[in-house]
Every structure is written in structure tokens, then in C-alpha cells.
C-alpha positions, 0 to 999 in steps of 0.5 A: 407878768407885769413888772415892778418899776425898775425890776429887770425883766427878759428879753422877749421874743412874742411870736405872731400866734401869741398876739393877745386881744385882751387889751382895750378895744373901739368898735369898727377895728380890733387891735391885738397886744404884743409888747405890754406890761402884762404879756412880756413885763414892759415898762414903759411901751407898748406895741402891738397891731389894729386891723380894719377891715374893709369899708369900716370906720373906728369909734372917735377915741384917745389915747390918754397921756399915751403918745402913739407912733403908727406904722402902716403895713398894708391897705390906705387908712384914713386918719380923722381929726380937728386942727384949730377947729378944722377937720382934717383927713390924713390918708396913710399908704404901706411904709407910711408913719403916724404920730398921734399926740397924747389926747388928740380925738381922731378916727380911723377909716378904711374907705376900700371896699376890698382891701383890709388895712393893717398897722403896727402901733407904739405907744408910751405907756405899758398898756393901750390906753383907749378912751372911746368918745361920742364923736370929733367935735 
């Protein structure tokens, strides 16, 4: 369904079941496509959601040139990453945004021990960039 640049597309309606989790992946979440170059023609976004279940822990990874825009659902994500050489640790809450910049390593944790975590992401790319990596430092 991808799109030629500048060809007009739709309006798409993707409803919950139609989700896809064909789209890049890090182990210890599994994300699920909704808005892509390939599911609905997008040019210039996507969109879709990352569950985590409890007590769990991303692989370190970017996002390439893609800047993300994370929007917390349920459950208390923690969100690792190096400032100036520092760790730092950002735990999120329901109704709580992210923005992570184009190329900035982190990891998600999910420190519950019976909650899962849930979160709507955007990206500026038409697919999920995701670039796993051996560790932070």
C-alpha cells in the first residue's frame, strides 16, 4: 500500500484488531504497527503501540533520523538514557508524553512486578526505524 512521494492517499480508518507486528522489533517489548507507509500509505508518520510486560526490560536501541513522540497509556515506564555522559532515568505515568530526539540510545524498563506497561508512539519517518545496540555507554 505504500505510496508514491506526493501521491494522494485516503483517509484510513485502522481499527484495533488490524494492528500489525510486522514492523521492527527489540527484544523485551513487542511493538504493533497502525499508521505506516505500508498499512495505510503514510508519508511522512508513523504511529502505533509497545507493550511491555511486567518486570521486563527493552534491548538499548535508536530510532535513526526518526524523532519519537511517546504517549503513555497504562502502567509506569522507565526510560534510560546518557545526558552529557550521565545516566539519567525518566519514569513516565498514564497521561504522561515522551520525546525522544533522532539517535539518542535509551531503554525502556518496566520495574512492576504485575503491571504491564502500554504506550502510543509517533515517529517522523513512514516506518519504525529501530537500530538494537549492545548496550548505553
Amino acid at each position: 500500500m505504500t505510496a508514491s512521494p506526493g501521491e494522494q492517499v485516503p483517509l484510513r480508518h485502522v481499527r484495533r484488531g488490524d494492528v500489525s507486528a510486522s514492523t521492527a522489533q527489540s527484544e523485551g517489548m513487542h511493538r504493533f504497527a497502525a499508521i505506516s507507509g505500508a498499512l495505510t500509505g503514510a508519508q511522512k508518520i508513523w504511529m502505533g503501540e509497545t507493550h511491555m510486560a511486567p518486570a521486563s526490560a527493552s534491548a538499548v536501541h535508536h530510532h535513526g533520523d526518526s524523532e519519537t513522540g511517546i504517549y503513555v497509556v497504562s502502567g509506569h515506564p522507565t526510560f534510560v538514557f546518557f545526558d552529557d555522559g550521565v545516566e539519567q532515568r525518566v519514569q513516565a505515568s498514564p497521561g504522561d508524553y515522551v520525546f525522544v530526539p533522532a539517535f539518542v540510545a535509551h531503554q525502556e524498563l518496566n520495574t512492576s512486578s504485575d503491571e504491564p506497561a502500554l504506550v502510543v508512539l509517533a515517529r517522523s519517518s513512514q516506518e519504525a526505524i529501530v537500530v538494537n545496540l549492545p548496550g548505553l555507554a
